[in-house]
C-alpha positions as CSV (number, residue, x, y, z in Angstrom):
1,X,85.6,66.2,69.1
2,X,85.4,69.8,68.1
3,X,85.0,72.6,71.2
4,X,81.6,73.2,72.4
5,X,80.6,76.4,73.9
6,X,77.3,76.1,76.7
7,X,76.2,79.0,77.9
8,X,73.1,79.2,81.0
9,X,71.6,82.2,81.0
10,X,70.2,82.9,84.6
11,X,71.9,82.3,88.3
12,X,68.5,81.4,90.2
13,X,68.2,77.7,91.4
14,X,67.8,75.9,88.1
15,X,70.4,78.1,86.7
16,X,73.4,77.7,89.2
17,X,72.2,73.6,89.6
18,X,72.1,73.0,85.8
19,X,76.0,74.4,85.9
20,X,77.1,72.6,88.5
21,X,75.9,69.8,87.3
22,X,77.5,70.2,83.6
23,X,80.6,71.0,85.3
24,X,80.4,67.6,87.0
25,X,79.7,65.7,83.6
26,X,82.2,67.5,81.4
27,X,85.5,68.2,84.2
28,X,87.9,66.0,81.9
29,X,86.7,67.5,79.0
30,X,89.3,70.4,78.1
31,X,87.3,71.4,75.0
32,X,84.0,72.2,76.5
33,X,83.3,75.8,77.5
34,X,80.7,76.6,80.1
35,X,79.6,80.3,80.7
36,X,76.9,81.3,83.4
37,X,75.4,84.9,82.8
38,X,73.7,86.7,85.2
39,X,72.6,90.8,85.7
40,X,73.9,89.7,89.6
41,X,76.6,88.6,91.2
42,X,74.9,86.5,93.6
43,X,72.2,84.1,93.7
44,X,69.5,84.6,95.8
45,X,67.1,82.6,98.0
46,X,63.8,83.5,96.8
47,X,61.8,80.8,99.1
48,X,63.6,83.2,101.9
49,X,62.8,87.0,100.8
50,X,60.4,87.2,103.8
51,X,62.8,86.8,106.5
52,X,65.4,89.5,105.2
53,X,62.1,91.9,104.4
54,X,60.2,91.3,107.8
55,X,64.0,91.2,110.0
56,X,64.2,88.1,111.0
57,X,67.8,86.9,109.2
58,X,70.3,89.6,108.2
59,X,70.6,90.6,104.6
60,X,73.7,88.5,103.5
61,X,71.9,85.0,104.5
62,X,69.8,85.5,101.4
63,X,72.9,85.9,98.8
64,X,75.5,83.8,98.0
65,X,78.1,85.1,95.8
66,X,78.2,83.4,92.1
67,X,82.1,82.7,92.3
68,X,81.9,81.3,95.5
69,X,79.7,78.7,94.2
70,X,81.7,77.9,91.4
71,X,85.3,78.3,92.4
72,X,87.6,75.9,91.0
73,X,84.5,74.7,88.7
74,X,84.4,74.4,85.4
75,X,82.5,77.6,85.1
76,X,83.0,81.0,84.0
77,X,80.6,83.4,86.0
78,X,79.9,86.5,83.7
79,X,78.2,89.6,84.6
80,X,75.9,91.4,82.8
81,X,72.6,91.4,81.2
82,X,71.0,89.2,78.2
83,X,68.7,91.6,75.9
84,X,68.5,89.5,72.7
85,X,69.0,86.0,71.3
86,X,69.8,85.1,67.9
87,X,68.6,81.4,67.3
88,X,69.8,81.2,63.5
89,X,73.2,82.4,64.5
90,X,73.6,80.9,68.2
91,X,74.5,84.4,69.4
92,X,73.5,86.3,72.7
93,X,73.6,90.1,72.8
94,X,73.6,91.7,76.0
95,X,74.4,95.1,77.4
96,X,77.9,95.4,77.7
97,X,79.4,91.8,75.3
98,X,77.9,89.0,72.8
99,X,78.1,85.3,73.2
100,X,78.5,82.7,71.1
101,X,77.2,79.3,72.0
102,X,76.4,75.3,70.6
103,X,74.1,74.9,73.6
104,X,71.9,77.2,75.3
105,X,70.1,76.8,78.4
106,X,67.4,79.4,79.5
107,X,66.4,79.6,83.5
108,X,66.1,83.1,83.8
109,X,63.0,82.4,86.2
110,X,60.2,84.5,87.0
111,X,59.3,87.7,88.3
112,X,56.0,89.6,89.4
113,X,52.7,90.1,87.0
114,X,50.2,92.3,88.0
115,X,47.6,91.3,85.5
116,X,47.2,95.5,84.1
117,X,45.8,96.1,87.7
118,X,46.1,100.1,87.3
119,X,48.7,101.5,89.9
120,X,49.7,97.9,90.8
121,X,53.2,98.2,89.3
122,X,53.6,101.6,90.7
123,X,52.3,101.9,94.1
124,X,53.2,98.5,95.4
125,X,56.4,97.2,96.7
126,X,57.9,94.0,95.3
127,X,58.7,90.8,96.5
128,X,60.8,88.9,94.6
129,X,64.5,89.7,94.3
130,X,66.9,90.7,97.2
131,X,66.8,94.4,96.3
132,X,63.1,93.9,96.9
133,X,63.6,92.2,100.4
134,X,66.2,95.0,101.5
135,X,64.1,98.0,100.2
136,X,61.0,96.5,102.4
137,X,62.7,96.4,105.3
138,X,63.6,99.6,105.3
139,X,60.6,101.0,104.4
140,X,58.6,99.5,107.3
141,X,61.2,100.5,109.6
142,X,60.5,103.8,108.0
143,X,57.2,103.8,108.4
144,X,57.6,102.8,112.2
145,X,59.9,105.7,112.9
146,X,57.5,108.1,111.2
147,X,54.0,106.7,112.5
148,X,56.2,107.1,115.9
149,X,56.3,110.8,116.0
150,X,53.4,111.4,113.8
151,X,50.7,113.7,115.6
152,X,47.7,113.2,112.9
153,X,45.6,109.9,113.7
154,X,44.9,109.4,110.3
155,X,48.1,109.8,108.6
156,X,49.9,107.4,111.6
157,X,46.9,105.2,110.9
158,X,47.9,104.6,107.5
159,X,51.8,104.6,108.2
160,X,50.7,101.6,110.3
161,X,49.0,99.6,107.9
162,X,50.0,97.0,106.0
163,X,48.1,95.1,103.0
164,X,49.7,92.1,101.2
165,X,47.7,91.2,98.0
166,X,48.2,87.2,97.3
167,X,47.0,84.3,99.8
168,X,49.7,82.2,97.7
169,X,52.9,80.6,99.2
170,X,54.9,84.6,99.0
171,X,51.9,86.6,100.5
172,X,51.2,84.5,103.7
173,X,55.0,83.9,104.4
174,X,55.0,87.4,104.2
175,X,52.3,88.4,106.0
176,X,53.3,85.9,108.8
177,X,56.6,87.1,109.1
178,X,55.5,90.0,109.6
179,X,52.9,89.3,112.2
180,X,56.0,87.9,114.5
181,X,58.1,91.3,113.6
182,X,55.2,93.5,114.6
183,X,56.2,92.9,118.2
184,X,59.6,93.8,118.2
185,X,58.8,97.2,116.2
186,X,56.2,98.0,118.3
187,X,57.9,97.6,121.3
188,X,61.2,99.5,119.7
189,X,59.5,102.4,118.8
190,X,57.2,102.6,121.5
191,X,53.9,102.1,119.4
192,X,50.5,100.1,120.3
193,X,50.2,96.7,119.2
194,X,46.6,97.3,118.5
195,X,47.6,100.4,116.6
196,X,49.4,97.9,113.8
197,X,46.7,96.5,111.0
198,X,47.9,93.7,109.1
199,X,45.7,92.8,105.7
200,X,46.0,89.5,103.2
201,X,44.0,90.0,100.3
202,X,42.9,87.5,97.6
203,X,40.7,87.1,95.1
204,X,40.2,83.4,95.3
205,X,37.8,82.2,97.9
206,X,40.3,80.8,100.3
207,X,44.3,81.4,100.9
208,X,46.8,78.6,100.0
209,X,44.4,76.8,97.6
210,X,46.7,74.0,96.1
211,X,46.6,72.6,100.2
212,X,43.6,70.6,101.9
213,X,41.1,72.0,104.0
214,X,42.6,71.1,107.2
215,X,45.8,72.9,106.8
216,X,44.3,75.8,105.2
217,X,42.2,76.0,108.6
218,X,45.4,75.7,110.7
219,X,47.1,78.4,108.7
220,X,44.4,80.6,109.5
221,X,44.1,79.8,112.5
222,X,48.2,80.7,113.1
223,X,47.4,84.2,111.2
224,X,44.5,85.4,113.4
225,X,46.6,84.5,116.3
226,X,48.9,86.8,114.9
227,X,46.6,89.6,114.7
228,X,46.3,89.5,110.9
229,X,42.9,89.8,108.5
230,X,42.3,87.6,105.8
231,X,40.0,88.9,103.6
232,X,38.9,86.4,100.8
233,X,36.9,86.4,97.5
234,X,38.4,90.1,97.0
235,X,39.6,90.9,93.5
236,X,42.1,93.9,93.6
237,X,40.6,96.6,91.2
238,X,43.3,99.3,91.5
239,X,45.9,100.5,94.0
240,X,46.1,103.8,94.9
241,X,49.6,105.9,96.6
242,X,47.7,105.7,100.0
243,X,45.4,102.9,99.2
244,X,44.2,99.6,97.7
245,X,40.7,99.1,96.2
246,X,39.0,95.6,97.2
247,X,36.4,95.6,93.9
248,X,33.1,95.3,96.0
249,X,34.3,95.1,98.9
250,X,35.7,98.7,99.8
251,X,39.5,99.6,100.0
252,X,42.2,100.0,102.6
253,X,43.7,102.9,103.6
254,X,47.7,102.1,103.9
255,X,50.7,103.5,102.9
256,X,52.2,99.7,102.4
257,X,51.0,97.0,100.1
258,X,53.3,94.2,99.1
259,X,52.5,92.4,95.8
260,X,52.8,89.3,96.2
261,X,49.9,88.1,93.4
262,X,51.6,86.0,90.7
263,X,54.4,85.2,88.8
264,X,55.7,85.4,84.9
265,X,58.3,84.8,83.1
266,X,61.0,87.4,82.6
267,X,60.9,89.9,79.7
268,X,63.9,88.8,77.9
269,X,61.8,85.1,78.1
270,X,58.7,87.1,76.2
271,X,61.0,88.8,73.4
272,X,62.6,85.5,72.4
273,X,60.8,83.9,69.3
274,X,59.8,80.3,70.7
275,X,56.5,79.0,70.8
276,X,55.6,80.1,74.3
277,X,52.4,79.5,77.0
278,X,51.1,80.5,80.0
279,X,52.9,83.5,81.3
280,X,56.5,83.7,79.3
281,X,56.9,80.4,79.8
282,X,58.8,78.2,76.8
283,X,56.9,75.2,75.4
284,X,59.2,72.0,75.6
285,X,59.2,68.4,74.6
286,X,59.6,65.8,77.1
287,X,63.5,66.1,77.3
288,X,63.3,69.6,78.1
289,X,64.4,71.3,74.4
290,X,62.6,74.1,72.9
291,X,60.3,72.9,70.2
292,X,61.8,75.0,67.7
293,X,65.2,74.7,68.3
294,X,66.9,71.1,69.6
295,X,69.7,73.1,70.4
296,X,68.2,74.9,73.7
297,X,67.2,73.5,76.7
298,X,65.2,75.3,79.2
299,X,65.4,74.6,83.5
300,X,63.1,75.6,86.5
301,X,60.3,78.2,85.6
302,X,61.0,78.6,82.7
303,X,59.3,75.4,81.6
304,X,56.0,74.8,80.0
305,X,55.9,70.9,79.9
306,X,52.7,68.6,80.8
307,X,54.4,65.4,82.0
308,X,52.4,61.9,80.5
309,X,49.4,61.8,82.9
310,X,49.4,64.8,84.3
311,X,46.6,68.0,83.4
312,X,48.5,70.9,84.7
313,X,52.5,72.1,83.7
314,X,55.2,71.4,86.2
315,X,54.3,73.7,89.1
316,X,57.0,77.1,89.4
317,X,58.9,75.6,92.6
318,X,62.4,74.7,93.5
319,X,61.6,71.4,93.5
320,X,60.9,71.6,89.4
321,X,64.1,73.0,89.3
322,X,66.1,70.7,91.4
323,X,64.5,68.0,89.0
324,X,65.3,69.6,85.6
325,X,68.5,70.7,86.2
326,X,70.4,67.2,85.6
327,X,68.0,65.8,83.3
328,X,69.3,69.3,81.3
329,X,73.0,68.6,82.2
330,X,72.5,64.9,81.2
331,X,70.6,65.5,78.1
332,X,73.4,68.1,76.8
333,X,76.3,65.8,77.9
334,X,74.3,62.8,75.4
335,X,73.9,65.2,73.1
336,X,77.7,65.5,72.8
337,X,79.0,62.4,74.0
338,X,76.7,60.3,72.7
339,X,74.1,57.6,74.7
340,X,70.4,58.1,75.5
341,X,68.7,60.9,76.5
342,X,65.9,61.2,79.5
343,X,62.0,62.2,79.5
344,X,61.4,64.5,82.0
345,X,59.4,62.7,84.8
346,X,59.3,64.8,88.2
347,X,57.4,63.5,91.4
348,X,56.6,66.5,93.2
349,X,57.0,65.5,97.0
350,X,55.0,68.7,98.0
351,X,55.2,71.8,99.7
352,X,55.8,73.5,102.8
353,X,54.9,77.3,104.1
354,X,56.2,78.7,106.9
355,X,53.8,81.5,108.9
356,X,56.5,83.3,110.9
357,X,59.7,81.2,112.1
358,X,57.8,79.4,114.7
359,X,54.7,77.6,112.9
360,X,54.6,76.8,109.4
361,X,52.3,73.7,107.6
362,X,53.3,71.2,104.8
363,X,52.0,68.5,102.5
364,X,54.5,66.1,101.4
365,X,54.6,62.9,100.5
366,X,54.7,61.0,96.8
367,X,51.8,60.6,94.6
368,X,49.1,59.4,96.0
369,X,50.1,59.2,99.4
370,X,50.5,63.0,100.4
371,X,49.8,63.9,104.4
372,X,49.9,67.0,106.0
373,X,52.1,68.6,109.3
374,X,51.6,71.7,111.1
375,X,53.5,73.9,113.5
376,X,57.3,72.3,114.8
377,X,57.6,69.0,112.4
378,X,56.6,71.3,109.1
379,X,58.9,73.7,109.9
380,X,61.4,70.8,110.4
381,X,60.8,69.4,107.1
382,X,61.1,73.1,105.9
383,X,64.8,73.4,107.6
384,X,65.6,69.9,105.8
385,X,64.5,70.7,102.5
386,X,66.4,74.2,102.5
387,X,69.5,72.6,104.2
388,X,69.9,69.3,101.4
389,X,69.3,72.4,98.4
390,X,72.0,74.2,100.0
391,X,74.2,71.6,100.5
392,X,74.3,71.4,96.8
393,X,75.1,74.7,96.0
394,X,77.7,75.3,98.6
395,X,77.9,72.5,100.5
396,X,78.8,72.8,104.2
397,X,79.8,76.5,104.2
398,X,76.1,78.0,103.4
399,X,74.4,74.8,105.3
400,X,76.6,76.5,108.5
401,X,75.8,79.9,107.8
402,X,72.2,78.8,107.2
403,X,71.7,76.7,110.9
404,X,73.2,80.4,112.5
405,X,71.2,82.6,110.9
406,X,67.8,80.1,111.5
407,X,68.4,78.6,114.9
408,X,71.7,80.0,116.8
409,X,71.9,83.5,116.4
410,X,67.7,84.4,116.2
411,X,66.2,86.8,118.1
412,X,62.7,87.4,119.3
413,X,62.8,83.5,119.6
414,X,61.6,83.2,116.2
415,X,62.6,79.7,115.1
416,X,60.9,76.4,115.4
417,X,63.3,75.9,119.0
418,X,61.9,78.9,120.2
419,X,64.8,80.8,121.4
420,X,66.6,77.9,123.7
421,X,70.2,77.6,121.1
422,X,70.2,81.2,120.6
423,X,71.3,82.7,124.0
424,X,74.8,84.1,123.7
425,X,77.1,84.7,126.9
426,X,80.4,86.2,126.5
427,X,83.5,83.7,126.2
428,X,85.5,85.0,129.2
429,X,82.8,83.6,131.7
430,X,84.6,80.5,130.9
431,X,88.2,81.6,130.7
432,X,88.5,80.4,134.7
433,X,87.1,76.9,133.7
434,X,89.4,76.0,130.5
435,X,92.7,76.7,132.5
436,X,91.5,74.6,135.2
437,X,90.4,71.9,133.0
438,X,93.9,72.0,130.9
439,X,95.7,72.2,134.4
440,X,93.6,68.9,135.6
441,X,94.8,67.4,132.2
442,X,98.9,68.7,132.7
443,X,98.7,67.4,135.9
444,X,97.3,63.6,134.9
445,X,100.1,63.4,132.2
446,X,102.9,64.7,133.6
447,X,102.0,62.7,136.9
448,X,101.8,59.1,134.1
449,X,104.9,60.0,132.3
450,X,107.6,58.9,134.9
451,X,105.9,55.5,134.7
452,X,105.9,55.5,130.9
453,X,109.5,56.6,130.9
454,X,111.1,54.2,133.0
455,X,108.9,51.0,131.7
456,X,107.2,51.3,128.7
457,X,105.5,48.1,129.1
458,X,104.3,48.6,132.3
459,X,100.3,48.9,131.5
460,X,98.4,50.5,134.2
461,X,95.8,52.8,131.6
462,X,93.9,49.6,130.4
463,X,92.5,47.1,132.3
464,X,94.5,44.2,132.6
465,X,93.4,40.5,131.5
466,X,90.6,38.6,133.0
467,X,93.5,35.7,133.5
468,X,96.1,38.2,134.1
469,X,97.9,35.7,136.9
470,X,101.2,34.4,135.5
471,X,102.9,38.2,134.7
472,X,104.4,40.1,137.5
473,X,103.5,42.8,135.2
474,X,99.9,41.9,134.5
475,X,100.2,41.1,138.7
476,X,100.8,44.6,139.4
477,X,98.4,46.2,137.0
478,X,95.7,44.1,138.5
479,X,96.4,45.3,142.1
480,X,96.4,49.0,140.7
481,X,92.9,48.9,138.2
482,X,91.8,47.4,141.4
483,X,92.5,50.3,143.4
484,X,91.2,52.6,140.5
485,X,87.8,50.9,140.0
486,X,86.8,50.7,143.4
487,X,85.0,54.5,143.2
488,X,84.8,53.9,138.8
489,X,82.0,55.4,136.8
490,X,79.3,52.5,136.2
491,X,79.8,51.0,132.2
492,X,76.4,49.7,130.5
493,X,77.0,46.0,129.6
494,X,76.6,46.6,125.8
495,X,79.1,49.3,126.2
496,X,81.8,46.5,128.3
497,X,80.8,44.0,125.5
498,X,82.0,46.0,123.0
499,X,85.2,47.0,125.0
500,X,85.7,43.7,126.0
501,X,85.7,42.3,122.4
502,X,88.2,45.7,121.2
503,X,90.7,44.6,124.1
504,X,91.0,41.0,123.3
505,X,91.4,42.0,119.4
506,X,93.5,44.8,119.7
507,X,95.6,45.0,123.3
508,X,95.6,41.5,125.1
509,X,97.9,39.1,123.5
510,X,96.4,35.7,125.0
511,X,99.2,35.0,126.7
512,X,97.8,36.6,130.0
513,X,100.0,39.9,128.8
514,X,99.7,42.9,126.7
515,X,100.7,43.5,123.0
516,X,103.0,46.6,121.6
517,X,100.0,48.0,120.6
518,X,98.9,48.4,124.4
519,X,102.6,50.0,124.9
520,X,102.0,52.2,122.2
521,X,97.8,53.1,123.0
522,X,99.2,54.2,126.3
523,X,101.5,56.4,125.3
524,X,99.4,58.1,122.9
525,X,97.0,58.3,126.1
526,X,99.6,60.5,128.6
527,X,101.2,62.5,125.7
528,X,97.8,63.3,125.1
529,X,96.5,64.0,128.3
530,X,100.1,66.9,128.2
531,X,99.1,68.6,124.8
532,X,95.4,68.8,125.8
533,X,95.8,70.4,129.0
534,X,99.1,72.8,127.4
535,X,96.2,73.5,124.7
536,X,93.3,74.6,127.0
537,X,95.7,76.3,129.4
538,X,97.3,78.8,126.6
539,X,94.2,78.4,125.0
540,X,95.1,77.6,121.3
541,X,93.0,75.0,119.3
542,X,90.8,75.5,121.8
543,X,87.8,73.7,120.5
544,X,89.7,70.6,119.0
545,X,90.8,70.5,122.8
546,X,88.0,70.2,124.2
547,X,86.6,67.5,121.9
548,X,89.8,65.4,122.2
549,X,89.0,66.0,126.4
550,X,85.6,64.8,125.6
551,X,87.2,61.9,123.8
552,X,89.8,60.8,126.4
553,X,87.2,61.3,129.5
554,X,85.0,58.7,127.2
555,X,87.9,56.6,126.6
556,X,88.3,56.5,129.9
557,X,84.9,55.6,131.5
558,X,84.6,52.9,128.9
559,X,87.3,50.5,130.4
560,X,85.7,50.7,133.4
561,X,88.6,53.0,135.8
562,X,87.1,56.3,135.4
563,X,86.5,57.9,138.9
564,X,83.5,60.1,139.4
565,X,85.8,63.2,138.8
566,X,85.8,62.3,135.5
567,X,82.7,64.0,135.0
568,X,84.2,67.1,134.6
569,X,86.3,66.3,131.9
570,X,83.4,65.7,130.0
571,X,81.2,68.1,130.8
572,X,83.9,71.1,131.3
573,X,85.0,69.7,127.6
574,X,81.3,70.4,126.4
575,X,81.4,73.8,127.7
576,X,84.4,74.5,126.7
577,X,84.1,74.0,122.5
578,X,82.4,76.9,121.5
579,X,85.9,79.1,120.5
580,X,86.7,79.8,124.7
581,X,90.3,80.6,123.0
582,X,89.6,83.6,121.8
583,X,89.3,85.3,124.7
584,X,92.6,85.4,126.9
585,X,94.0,83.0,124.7
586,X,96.2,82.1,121.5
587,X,93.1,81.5,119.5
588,X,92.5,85.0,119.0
589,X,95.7,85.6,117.5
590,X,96.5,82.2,115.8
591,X,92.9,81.4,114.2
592,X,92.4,84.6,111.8
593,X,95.5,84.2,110.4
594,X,95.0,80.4,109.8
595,X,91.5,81.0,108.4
596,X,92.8,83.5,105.7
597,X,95.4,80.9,104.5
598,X,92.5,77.9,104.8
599,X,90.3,79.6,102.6
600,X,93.0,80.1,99.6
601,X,93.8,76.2,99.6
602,X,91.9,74.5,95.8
603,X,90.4,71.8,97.5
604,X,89.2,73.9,100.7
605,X,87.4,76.6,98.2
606,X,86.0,73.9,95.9
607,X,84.1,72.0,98.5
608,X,82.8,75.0,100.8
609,X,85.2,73.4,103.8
610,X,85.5,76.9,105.3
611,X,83.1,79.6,107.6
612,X,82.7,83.0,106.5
């Protein structure tokens, strides 16, 4: 088979999953090329813009770096910028190379329209890259810290305004951020809450109009509680430098409106010569191919395809891009490997907004059966959704980031857990606690290992057998469990069942006696019990420590001869995983240097196994 050369043009969701997943199909295959061109380094989290622009995540949590996603993959990341595509001659111009290719895949996605709105383009701020996130967030902060020492009502008045146009999915995850954030800045800047005017326009007569009744009510229910008017049935005539015009309805004075109005597809999308629809959107046949050439598939927003059945296109979502990416990557892999390809047939399982990071509403489900949830369990299903994409694009190293950024490291208690995992103390509170824990550990082993030393069969960790009579051995483990059990932690039945059946498999040998295993389980048991407690003590490993403590204490209430003091070995070891090492301890030396060399391994960068 001669070499094949696919090239994806776009890093946005469908464009980084339709890689991956060709780099999946074709990793034996030495003669197939895959190239990935993007203007940008990184791909960004569009469904998350609102939460870098309105300060609720820090700017990085949006961005994951292109390499990073495809290190040790069968994809070549280049940067730079497609301004021309010749079909005839499978070539791709851009600004600073050209590209040859046998396969071409276009998911260059979407970005803002403003329907020739005059001043629309030039007076409002975007929503829909991560420049556009960052530049927001600066300019409300800047408009806080003028409006804060701004004598002239009028002109503070309008520095504390804030209009977005677009009651869509963008506008009132916008708008609701925002309506959480306003607290913060007020109160940082020492401004009136009541000071702060928060607008969502529309020109339809209600917001989130693809969603039922009764969650549209809800989510207006959540903005007025936030202080924020919904003003519906108002078509945006022009926008102004210091204001937007409502049609009949009057204008707003502000100094910020965010556009958050509608999509298209991107200009190099309009300049290519394929029979196109909607808003730059390429026409396709049911296994995602350009109707005028066979040779180019297109992914994710991209699309304009009206599944068998169906009245509308595929919606512009993730979801529609989670679901054409493979079919794309399977349909090019058939198309040189041979075999059938697939009709594109996506179920849509819904959507989900999110007003602010406490309350958000959904409606999910399949076909047919869709149901709606409001305030914690949308969110929830929000959280999910965002986590399983991520997994797939950088597995455990951006879901880990992600749970920080959402849950653990908030502030203003803006998650769906309010603030309760997000309270920070300072490690060396517990400095006191792991050395007393690792001493109570030294002190247990080194106390077993005479015994073990001088008679390695002598079992006195596991409880001997219920017709331990005939063995002096068994005789005098008996008399010691018994002294041990007398003041033991109480066992659930189904717990002793379990341990009852695990200790006449593995350790009692029917003969009234032990096996080697036993010899051997113990031990493990008292050497462990020495390197846990030398671990906590110097405080290296720290939090693998504390979870084999955790592990040992359980171990140890199981069989049934686990004093109440045992308690604190669990519950110290709890305490004590969250990295109490690095504080007066070899952790903060040892780890860094560890970390740098764990990164570097193949298998380590290829499946994300690694924190930033």
């Amino acid at each position: 088979m001669s070499s094949k050369n696919i090239v994806v043009i776009g890093g946005g969701y469908a464009g980084v999953l339709t890689a991956k997943k060709l780099a999946k199909k074709f990793k034996k295959e030495n003669n197939i090329e895959i190239t990935l061109i993007d203007k940008k380094p990184y791909h960004t989290m569009l469904t998350e813009l609102h939460e870098v622009a309105a300060g609720r995540v820090p700017e990085d949590s949006i961005r994951i770096d292109l390499k990073k996603i495809f290190a040790k993959r069968k994809v070549n990341v280049v940067l730079d910028e497609v301004t021309n595509i010749d079909f005839n001659n499978k070539t791709i111009s851009a600004k600073n190379d050209s590209y040859k290719y046998d396969y071409l895949v276009v998911a260059t996605g979407s970005q803002p329209t403003f329907f020739g709105i005059p001043g629309a383009k030039e007076y409002t701020h975007k929503l829909w890259s991560y420049e556009d996130a960052v530049n927001l967030k600066e300019h409300i902060l800047h408009m806080f810290r003028k409006a804060a020492k701004e004598p002239n009502k009028e002109k503070r008045q309008k520095m504390l305004t804030f209009v977005v146009v677009g009651g869509g999915f963008t506008g009132i995850e916008m708008i609701g951020e925002l309506g959480e954030w306003k607290n913060r800045l007020c109160e940082d800047f020492s401004i009136n809450k009541e000071e702060v005017k928060l607008y969502v326009v529309d020109a339809m007569p209600k917001i989130l109009p693809i969603f039922p009744d009764k969650l549209i009510k809800k989510a207006e229910k959540r903005l007025k509680k936030l202080d924020i008017e919904i003003i519906t049935g108002a078509g945006i005539t022009e926008v102004l430098k210091d204001s937007v015009v409502l049609g009949d309805k009057g204008k707003v004075e502000a100094n910020t409106v965010i556009w958050a109005a509608g999509v298209e597809g991107a200009d190099v999308v309009g300049e290519m010569k394929v029979e196109q629809k909607g808003r730059k959107r390429i026409i396709t046949n049911d296994k995602l191919q350009s109707l005028d050439h066979e040779n180019v598939y297109v992914a994710g927003d991209n699309i304009f395809y009206i599944p068998e059945g169906q009245e509308r296109p595929v919606p512009q979502m993730v979801e529609n891009a989670e679901h054409s990416a493979p079919l794309v990557a399977h349909n090019i892999y058939t198309d040189i490997k041979g075999g059938e390809k697939k009709t594109y047939k996506p179920a849509f399982h819904g959507a989900m907004v999110c007003i602010g990071g406490r309350y958000g509403v959904a409606h999910i489900g399949k076909p047919g059966k869709f149901f709606g949830l409001s305030g914690f369990f949308a969110m929830f299903v929000k959280h999910f959704i965002n986590l399983v994409y991520f997994f797939q694009v950088a597995g455990f190293n951006k879901c880990w980031s992600y749970m920080l950024h959402e849950i653990f490291h908030v502030k203003d208690k803006r998650s769906l857990v309010g603030g309760h995992f997000a309270k920070s103390s300072p490690n060396f509170w517990l400095v006191l606690l792991r050395v007393f824990v690792g001493y109570k550990w030294l002190s247990q082993g080194l106390h077993k290992l005479p015994k073990i030393l001088e008679d390695p069969t002598n079992i006195f960790l596991i409880p001997p057998p219920a017709d331990a009579t005939s063995a002096a051995s068994a005789a005098s483990s008996t008399a010691e469990a018994a002294a041990t059990v007398v003041e033991s932690l109480p066992v659930p039945d189904f717990i002793q069942n379990i341990v009852d059946w695990s200790m006449n498999t593995f350790f009692y040998n029917g003969d009234g006696g032990f096996t080697g295993l036993a010899q051997v389980f113990q031990t493990g048991m008292v050497i462990g019990e020495i390197i846990v407690g030398i671990l906590l003590i110097v405080g290296l490993f720290t939090a693998l420590a504390s979870i084999m403590s955790i592990a040992m204490g359980m171990m140890v209430w199981s069989s049934g001869m686990a004093p109440y003091e045992m308690l604190w070995y669990l519950f110290a070891g709890v305490a004590l995983i969250g990295g109490t090492g690095s504080v007066f301890g070899l952790d903060y030396y040892v780890l860094p240097v560890l970390k740098k060399y764990w990164k570097k391994i193949a298998i380590v960068k290829k499946y994300y196994i690694y924190t930033d």
